[in-house]
N, C-alpha and C positions, 0 to 999 in steps of 0.2 A: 427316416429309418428304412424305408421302404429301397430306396436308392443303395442304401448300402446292403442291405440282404439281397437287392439282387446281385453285385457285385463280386460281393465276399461271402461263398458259404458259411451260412452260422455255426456250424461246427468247429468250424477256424477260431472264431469269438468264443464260444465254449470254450477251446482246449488253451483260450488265449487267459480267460477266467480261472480255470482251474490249475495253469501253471501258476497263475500267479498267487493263488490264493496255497499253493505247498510251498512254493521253492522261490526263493528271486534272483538266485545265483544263476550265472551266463543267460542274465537276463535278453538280452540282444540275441544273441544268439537262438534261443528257445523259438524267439518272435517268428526268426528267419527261417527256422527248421518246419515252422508251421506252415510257412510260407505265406506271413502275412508284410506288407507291405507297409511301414511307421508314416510314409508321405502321404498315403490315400486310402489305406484298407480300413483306418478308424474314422473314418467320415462318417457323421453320423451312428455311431455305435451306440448300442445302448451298456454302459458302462457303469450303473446306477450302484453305491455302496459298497463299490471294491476299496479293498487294500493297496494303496499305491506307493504309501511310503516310501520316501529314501532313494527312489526310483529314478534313472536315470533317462528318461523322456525326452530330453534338448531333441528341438525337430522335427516332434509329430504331429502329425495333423490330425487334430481331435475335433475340428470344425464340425458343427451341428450335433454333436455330441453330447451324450445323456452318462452326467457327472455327479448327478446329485449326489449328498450325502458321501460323497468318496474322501477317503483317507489320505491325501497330496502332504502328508505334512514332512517336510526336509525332501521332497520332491523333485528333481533336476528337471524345468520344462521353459528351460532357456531357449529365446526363437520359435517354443511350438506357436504353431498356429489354435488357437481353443475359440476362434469366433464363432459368434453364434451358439456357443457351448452353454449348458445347463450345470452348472457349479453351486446350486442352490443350496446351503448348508453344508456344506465340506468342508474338510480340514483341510486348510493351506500353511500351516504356520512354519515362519523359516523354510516356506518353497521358493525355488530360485526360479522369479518369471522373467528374466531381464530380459528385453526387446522381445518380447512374449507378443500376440496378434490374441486381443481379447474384447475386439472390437463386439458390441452388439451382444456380448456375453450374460449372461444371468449369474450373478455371483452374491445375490443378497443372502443372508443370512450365514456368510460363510465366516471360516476365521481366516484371516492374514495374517495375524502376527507378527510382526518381524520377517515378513516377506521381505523378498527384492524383487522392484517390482520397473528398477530404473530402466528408460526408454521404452517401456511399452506401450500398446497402443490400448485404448480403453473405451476407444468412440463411442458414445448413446449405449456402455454396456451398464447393468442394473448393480448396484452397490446396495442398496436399501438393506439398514439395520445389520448391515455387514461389520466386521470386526477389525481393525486397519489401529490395532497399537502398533507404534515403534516401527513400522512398514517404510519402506525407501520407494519414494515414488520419485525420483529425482528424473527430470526432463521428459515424465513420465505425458502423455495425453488423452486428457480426459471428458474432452470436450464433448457438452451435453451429457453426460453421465450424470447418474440419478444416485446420491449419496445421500439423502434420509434418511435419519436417524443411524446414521453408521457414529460407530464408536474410533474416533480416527487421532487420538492422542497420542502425543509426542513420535507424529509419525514427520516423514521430511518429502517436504513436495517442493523443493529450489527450483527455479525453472520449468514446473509442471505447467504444462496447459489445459487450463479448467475453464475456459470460454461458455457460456450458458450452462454450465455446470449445474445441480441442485443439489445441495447439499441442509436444504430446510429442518432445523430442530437437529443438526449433527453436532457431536462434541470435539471441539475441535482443539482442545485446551493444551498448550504447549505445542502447535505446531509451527515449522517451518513453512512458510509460505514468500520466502526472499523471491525477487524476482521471478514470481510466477505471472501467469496472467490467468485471471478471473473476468474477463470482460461481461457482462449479462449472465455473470453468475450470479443464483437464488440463493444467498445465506439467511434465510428470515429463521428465528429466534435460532438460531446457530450459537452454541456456545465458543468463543474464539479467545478464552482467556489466557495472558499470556503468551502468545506467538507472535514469531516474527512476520511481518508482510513488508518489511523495507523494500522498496522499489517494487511492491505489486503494483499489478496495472488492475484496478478494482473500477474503471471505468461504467460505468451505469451497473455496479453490482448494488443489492438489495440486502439491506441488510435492518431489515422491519423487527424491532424488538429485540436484535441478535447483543450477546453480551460481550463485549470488545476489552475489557477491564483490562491494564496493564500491559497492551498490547503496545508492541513500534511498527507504528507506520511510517516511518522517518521517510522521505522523499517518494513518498507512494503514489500512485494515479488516484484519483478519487473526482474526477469530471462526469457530473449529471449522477453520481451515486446518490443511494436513497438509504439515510441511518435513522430515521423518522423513529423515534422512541427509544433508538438504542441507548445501551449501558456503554459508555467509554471513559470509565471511571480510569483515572491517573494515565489517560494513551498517551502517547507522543506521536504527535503530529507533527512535530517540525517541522519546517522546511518545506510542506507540500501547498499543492496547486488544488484549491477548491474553486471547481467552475460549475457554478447551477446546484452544490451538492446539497441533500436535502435533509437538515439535522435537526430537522421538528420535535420537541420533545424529548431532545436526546439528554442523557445523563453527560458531562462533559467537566466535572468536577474536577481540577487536580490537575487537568489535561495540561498537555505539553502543546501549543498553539503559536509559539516563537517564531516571527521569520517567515510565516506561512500570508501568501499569497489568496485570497479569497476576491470570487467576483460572481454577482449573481446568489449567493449564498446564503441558506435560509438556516437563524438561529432561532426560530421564533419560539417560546417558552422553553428555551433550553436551560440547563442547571450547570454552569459556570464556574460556583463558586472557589475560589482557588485557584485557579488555574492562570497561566501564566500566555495569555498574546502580546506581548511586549515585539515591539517592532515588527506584527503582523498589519496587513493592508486590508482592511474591512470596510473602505470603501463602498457606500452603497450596499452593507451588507444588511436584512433585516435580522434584530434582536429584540421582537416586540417580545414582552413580560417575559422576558432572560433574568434571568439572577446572576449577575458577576458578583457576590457578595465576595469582599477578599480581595480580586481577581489582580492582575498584574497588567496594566494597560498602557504601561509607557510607553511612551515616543511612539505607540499602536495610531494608523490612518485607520480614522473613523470619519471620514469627510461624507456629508449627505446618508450616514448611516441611520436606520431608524431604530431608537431605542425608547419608544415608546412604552411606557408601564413599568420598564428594568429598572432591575434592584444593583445602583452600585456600590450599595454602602460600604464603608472602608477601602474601596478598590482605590488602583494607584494609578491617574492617570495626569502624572506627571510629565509635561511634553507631549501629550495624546492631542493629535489633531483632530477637533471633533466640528471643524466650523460648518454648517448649513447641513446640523445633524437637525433628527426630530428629538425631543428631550421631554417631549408631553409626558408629565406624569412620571418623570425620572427619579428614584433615589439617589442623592449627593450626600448622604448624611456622612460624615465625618472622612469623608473621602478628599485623597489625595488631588488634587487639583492645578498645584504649583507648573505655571509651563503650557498646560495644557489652553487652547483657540478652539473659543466658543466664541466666531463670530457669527455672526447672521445662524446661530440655532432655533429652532423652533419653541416655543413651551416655557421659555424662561422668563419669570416676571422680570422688572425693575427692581426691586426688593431681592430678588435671589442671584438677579445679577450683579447687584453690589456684595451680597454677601459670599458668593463665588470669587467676585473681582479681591475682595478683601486675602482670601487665603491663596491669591498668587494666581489666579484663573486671566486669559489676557479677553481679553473682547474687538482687540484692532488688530490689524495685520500685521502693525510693527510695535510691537509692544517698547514702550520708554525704561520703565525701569521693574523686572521682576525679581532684586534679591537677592541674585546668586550669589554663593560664595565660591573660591579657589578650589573648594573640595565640590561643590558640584562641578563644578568642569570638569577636576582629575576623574570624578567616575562617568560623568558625558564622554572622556577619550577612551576611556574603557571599553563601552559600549563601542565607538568607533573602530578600537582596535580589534575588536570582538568582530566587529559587521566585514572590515577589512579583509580578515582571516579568512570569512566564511567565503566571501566573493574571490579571493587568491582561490581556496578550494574548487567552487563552483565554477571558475575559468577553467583551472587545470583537467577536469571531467569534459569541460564542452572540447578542450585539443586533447583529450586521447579518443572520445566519441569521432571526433571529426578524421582522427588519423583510422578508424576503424573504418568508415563511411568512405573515407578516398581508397583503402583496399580492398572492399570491398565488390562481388564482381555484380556489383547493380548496373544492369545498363543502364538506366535510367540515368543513374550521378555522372556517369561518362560522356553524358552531351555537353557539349560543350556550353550552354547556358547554363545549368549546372554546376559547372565547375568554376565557373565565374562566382557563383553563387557561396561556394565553399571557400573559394580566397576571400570572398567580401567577408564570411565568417572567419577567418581566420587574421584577417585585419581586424575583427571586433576582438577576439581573443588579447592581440597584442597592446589594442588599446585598455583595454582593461586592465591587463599585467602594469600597464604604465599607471594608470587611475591606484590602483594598489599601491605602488610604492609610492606615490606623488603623499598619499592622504597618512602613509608612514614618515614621510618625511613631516610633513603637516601637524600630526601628531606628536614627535620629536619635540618639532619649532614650540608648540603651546607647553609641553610638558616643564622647556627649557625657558623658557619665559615666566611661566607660572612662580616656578624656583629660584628666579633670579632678579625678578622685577614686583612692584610693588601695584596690585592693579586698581584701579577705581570701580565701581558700583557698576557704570554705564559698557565701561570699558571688560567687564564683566559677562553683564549680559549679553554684550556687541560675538562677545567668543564664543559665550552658550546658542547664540543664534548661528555662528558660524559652524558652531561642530553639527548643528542640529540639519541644517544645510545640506552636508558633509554626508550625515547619515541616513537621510533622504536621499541622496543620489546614489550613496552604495546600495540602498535597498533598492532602489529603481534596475539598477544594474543587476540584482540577484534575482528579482524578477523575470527579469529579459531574459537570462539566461535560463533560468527556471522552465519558460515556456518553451525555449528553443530544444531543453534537453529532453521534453516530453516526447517529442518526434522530431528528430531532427532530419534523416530521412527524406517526412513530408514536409519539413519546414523548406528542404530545400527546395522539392519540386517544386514545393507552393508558390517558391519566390519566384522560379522561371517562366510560371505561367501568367 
């Protein structure tokens, strides 16, 4: 304050106060007649409780500025610079901050409402118990900014950068969070229900007791995150990469867990029930006393998984590879089994592995004869044509990423070890497109044989073991790609070094 009173006579600020607290007509003009300067005469001003309203502001420098309690609402302060600014309880609602400089700013207790707030900068500025409905934060960045207890429903943050962000006990229900990144952002008991986070990168985000309830995470980053008691009643997870993430205790009922890749991954007393990992890889994953009651565990790798104490009663693990699991103390009660390699498991007497063996459970690598009928096959190519798809999909994402990366002006990808690196990716691509139609034709050959040939028992099984093969590999492949499309970037450099 002191910097600016020496600079700017305060009589100037006076007559700048009281023009605007009569009249706001040839507002610019007024400023100039004062002879104050919009790029550096409000440096530091003390501004506290005025009427700003409606004001056409785009440009000024309000840096260190004393804002408190001031009336910004339908405001023009598009491009102002307001860092370092005091905006403590102010009315901003429907103010136009787009590409605004509000780095370091104090803005807790304010309202935004239906701000626009897209590309602005928001570095380490203070949010706490701030008011963010309906607010456009699109490509907005917020990194390290403190959002506690902000009220920030059905606001749109697409491509915002919320990196160490803290958003602790904030309501966050209905929002967009597509492709943003949250990396070592604090969501602990965060209300997050209902919004989108498709393709966030939530990498080591925290999210202790936070409530995730019907959220999509569909292809989202979630490596070394910590959901340690969270609510993620009916989420969808599809399709994502869990590496180390830490879901201790977490609510998981109903969840969507399909196709999802886990390694390192901690389920241990989580609540399950319902929910559908069919053709997910839980390899290695721990689910000590988990409750899958219900759950859906087909053709799910559960190879070396521990599932010691879990409850799978009724659950369907139909074709679930669970060989050199731990099973100590496991529920099987009335649970599907048909398919599912339980060889070398832990915890299994004699007695319950005849009675396992009995309802189609295999115990050798190559099972002789499990059962099958004509119509299990047709829905095993289902499942085939189903996993096919997804991998067609998941090619065609890694060659338009790959055609963004070679345009890209990275020098890095421009050495020529590098680019070597991009055609070896791009001979994976084409191998793939071929693996897709090959397992289309594949699928055809069994559909057209099923309907026109008469098959025996063994010759049966022989096909259910072939699709099962089949669908193993496409998942193997949707993996691969999986992790390459997490960074592909560093996958490259990684491979030149």
């Amino acid at each position: 304050m002191s910097e600016q009173s020496d600079q700017v006579p305060r009589f100037k600020i006076q007559r700048f106060k009281q023009f605007v607290a009569e009249d706001e007509n040839y507002f610019l003009k007024r400023v100039a007649d004062i002879g104050l300067n919009p790029n550096k005469d409000f440096i530091g001003a003390d501004l506290g409780g005025l009427n700003l309203s409606g004001l056409n502001l785009s440009g000024f420098n309000f840096s260190g500025a004393n804002l408190c309690n001031s009336n910004l609402r339908g405001t023009f302060l598009s491009g102002a610079d307001l860092s370092r600014t005091n905006l403590n309880g102010s009315s901003l609602q429907r103010a136009n901050l787009n590409k605004a400089n509000l780095n370091n700013a104090d803005i807790s207790n304010a309202n935004l409402g239906g701000a626009n707030l897209r590309g602005a900068q928001l570095n380490q500025s203070m949010l706490r118990a701030t008011r963010l409905i309906s607010a456009d934060f699109r490509n907005a960045n917020l990194a390290e900014a403190v959002l506690d207890k902000a009220l920030i429903r059905q606001a749109d943050f697409r491509g915002a950068q919320l990196n160490k962000a803290s958003l602790k006990g904030a309501n966050l229900i209905g929002v967009d969070l597509s492709h943003a990144k949250l990396v070592d952002a604090d969501l602990q008991e965060a209300i997050v229900k209902r919004s989108s986070l498709v393709r966030t990168d939530l990498t080591r985000a925290k999210f202790y007791r936070a409530d995730l309830s019907y959220c999509n995470l569909s292809s989202a980053q979630l490596e070394e995150a910590v959901l340690i008691e969270a609510i993620l009643f009916a989420v969808n997870l599809s399709e994502v990469v869990l590496l180390r993430t830490n879901f201790n205790g977490a609510d998981l009922r109903n969840a969507n867990l399909s196709n999802t890749y886990m390694r390192q991954a901690n389920f241990d007393s989580c609540r399950l029930d319902g929910a559908n990992l069919s053709n997910a890889n839980l390899s290695g994953v721990s689910l000590f006393n988990a409750s899958l009651q219900r759950a859906y565990l087909n053709a799910t790798n559960l190879i070396g998984a521990n599932l010691q104490q879990a409850d799978l009663s009724n659950a369907n693990l139909s074709a679930a590879d669970l060989r050199n699991a731990d099973l100590r103390g496991i529920d099987l009660s009335q649970a599907t089994v048909t398919g599912g390699q339980f060889a070398g498991c832990l915890g299994l007497t004699e007695i319950f592995q005849h009675e396992l063996s009995d309802r189609g459970a295999v115990f050798t690598e190559f099972p002789v004869s499990l059962g099958f009928s004509s119509s299990d096959l047709g829905l095993r190519l289902l499942d085939l044509e189903d996993s096919s798809l997804r991998l067609k999909i998941y090619t065609h994402r890694l060659q338009t990423a790959l055609e963004r990366v070679r345009n890209s002006d990275d020098a890095e990808i421009s050495l020529a070890a590098n680019l070597t690196r991009c055609d070896d990716i791009e001979q994976l691509v084409e191998q793939l497109f071929i693996s897709c139609n090959n397992s289309n034709l594949e699928i055809l050959e069994f559909r057209t044989s099923l309907e026109e040939l008469t098959w025996t028992s063994q010759e049966l099984t022989d096909g259910y073991g072939d699709i099962n093969d089949e669908l193993c590999k496409i998942g193997y492949f949707i993996r691969i790609v999986q992790a390459i499309l997490v960074d592909l970037p560093g996958f490259i450099r990684r491979g030149s070094s």
